[in-house]
C-alpha positions as a Markdown table, in Angstrom:
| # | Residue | x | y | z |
|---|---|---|---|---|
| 1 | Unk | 99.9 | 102.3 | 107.8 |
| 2 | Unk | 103.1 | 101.0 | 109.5 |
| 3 | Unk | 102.4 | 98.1 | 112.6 |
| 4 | Unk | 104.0 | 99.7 | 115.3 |
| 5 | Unk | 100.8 | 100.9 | 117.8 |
| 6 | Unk | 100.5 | 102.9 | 120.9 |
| 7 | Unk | 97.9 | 102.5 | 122.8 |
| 8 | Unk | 96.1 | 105.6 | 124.4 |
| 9 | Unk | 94.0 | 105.3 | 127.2 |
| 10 | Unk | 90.9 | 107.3 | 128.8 |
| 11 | Unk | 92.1 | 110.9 | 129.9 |
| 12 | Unk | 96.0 | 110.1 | 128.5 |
| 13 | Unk | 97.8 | 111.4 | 125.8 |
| 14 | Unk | 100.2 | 109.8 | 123.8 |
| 15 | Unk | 103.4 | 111.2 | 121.5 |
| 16 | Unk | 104.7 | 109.8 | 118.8 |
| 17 | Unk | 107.4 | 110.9 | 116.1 |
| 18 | Unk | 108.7 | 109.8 | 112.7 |
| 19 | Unk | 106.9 | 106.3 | 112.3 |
| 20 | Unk | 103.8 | 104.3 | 114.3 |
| 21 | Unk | 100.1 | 104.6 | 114.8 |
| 22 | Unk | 98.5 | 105.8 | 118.0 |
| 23 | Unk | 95.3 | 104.0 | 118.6 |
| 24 | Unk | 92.3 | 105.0 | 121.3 |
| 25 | Unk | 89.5 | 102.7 | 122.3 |
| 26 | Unk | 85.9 | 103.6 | 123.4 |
| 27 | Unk | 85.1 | 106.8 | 122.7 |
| 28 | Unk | 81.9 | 107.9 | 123.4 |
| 29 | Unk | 80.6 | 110.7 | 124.8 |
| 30 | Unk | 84.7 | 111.3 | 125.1 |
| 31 | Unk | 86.9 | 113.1 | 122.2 |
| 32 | Unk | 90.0 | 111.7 | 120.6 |
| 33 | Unk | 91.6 | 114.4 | 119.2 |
| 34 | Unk | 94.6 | 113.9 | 116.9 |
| 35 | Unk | 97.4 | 116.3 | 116.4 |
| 36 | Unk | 99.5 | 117.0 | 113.2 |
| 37 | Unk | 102.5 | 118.9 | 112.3 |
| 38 | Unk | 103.5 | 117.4 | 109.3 |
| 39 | Unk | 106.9 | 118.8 | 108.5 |
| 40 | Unk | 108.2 | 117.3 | 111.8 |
| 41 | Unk | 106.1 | 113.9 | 111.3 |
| 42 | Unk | 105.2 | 114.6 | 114.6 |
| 43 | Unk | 101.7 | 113.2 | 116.1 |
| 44 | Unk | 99.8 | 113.4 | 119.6 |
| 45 | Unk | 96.6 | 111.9 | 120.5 |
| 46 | Unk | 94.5 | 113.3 | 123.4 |
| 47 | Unk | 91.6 | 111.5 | 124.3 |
| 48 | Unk | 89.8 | 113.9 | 126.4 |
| 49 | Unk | 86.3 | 113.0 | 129.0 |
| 50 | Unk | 85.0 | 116.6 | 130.0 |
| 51 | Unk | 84.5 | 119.8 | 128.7 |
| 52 | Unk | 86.0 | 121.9 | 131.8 |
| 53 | Unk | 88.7 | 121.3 | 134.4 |
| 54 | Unk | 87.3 | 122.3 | 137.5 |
| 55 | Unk | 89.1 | 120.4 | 140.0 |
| 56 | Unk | 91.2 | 122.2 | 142.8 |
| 57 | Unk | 94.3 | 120.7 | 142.3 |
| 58 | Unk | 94.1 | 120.5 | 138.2 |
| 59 | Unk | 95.7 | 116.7 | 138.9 |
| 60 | Unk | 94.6 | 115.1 | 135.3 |
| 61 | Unk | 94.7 | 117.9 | 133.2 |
| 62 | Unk | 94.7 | 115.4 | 130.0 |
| 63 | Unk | 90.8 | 114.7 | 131.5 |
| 64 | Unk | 89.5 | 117.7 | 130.3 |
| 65 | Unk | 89.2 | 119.6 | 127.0 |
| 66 | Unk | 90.3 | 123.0 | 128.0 |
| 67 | Unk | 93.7 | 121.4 | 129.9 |
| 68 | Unk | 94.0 | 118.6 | 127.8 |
| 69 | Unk | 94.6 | 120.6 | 124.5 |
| 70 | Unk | 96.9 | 123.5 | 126.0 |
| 71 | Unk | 98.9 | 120.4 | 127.6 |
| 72 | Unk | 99.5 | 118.7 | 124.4 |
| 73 | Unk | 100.4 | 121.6 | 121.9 |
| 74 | Unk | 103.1 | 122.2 | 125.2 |
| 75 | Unk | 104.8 | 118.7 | 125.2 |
| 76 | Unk | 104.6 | 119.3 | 121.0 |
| 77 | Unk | 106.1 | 122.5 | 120.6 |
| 78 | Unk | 109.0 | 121.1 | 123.2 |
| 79 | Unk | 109.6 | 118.6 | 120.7 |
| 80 | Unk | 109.8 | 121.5 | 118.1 |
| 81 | Unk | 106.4 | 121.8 | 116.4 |
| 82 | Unk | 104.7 | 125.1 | 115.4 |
| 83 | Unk | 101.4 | 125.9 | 115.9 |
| 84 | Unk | 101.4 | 127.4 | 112.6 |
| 85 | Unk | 101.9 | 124.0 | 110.9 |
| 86 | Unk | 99.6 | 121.8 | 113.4 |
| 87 | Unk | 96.4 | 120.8 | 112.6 |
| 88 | Unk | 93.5 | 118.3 | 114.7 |
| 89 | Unk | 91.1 | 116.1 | 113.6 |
| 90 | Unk | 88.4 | 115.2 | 116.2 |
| 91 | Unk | 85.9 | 112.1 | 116.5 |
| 92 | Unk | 83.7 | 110.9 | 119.3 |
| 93 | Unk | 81.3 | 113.1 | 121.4 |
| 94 | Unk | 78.4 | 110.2 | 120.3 |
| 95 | Unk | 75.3 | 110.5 | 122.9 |
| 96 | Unk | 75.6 | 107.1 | 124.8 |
| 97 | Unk | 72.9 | 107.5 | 127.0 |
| 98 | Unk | 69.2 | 109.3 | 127.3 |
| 99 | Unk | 68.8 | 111.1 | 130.4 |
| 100 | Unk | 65.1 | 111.2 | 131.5 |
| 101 | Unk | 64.0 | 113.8 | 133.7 |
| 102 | Unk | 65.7 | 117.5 | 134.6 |
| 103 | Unk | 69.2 | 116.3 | 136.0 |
| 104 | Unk | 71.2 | 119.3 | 134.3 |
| 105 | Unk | 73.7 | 116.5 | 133.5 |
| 106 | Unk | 72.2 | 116.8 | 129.3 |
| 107 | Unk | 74.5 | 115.4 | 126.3 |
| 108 | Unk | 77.9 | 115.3 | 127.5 |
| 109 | Unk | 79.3 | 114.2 | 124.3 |
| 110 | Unk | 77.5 | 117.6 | 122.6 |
| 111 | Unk | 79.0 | 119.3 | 125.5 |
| 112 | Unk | 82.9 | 117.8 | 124.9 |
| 113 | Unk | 82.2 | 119.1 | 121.4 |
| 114 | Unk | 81.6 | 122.3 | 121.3 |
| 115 | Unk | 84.4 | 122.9 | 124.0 |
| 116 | Unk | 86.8 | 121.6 | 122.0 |
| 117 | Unk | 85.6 | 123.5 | 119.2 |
| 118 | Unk | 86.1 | 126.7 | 121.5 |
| 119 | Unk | 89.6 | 125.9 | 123.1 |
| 120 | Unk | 90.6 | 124.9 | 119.7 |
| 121 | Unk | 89.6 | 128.5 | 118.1 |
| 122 | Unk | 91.0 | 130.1 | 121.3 |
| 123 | Unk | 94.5 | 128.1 | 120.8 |
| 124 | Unk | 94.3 | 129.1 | 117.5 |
| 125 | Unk | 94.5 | 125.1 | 116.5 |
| 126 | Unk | 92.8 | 124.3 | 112.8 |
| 127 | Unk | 90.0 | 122.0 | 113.1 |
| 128 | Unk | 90.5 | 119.9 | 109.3 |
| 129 | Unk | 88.6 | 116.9 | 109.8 |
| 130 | Unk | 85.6 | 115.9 | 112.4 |
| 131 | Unk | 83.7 | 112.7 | 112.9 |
| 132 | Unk | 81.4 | 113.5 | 115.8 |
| 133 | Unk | 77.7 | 113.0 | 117.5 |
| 134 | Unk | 75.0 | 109.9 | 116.8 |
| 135 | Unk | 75.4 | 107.1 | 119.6 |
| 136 | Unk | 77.9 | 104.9 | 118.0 |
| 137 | Unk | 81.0 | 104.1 | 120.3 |
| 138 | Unk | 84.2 | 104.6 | 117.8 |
| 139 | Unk | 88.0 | 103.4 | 117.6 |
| 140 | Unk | 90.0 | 106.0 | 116.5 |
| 141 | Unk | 93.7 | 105.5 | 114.7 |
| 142 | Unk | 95.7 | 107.8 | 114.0 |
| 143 | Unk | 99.3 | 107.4 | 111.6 |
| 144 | Unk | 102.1 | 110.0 | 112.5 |
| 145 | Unk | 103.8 | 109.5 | 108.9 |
| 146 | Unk | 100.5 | 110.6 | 106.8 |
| 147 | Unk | 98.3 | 112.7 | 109.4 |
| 148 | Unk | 95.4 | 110.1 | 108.4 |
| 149 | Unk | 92.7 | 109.0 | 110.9 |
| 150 | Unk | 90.6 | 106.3 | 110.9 |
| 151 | Unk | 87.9 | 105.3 | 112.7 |
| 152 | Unk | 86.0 | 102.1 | 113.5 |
| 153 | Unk | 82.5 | 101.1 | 114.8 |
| 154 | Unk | 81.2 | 97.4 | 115.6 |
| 155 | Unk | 79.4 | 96.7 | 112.5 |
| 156 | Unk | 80.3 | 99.8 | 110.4 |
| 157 | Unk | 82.2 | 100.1 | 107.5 |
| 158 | Unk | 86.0 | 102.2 | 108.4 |
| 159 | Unk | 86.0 | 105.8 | 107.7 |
| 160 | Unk | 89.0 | 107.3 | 106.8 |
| 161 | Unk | 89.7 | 111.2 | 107.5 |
């Protein structure tokens, strides 16, 4: 993996091309999804906080699942790459937190998965790798050259995917 790194924060999205290594911090219940079209070289990492958009004025569209992901394939395919080619790995969506009593609020991080699951399948967007659910906060990296992720826990061993 080369040493350039960009860092991506909670509900951004970062682009890279041709060389470097996008890197996301804390994800929990949140997603970091990575984006690969490999002919182009060309990476994005999304790390996304909620399932739905539902604000009024859509203002952070990269804070949400549904938004975040049409956003991101946009800004890619201006820069040339085909939804044909592209492919996502996901990671995060852990369950941080038990939530006693009936507060309709449930596992968020269950939630962010299985609606990026479905506005990946709508976006017609293949899912190749996935390193989501326990309770275990993860790093995620992500190299633009190879289309390999990596993830890392406190204590844990690095998974590569």
């Amino acid at each position: 993996m080369s040493e350039s790194k960009l860092t991506v924060g909670i509900a951004d999205m970062k682009l890279l091309q041709g060389d470097g290594i996008l890197v996301t911090y804390a994800l929990g219940s949140c997603i970091g999804l990575c984006f690969h079209d490999p002919r182009l070289r060309l990476g994005a990492l999304l790390h996304i906080m909620l399932p739905l958009n539902m604000e009024a004025g859509r203002t952070h569209p990269l804070k949400y699942a549904d938004t975040g992901i049409k956003e991101t394939l946009k800004q890619m395919e201006a820069r040339g790459g085909s939804r044909s080619r592209i492919t996502v790995k996901i990671a995060g969506g852990a369950k941080m937190f038990e939530i006693s009593g009936g507060s309709g609020l449930g596992n968020i991080g269950q939630r962010n998965i299985e609606s990026v699951h479905a506005v990946l399948k709508r976006e017609n967007i293949r899912l190749i790798g996935e390193h989501t659910g326990g309770t275990v906060a993860r790093t995620l990296l992500f190299d633009v050259v190879s289309g390999q992720s990596c993830i890392r826990s406190y204590g844990q061993k690095d998974i590569i995917f």
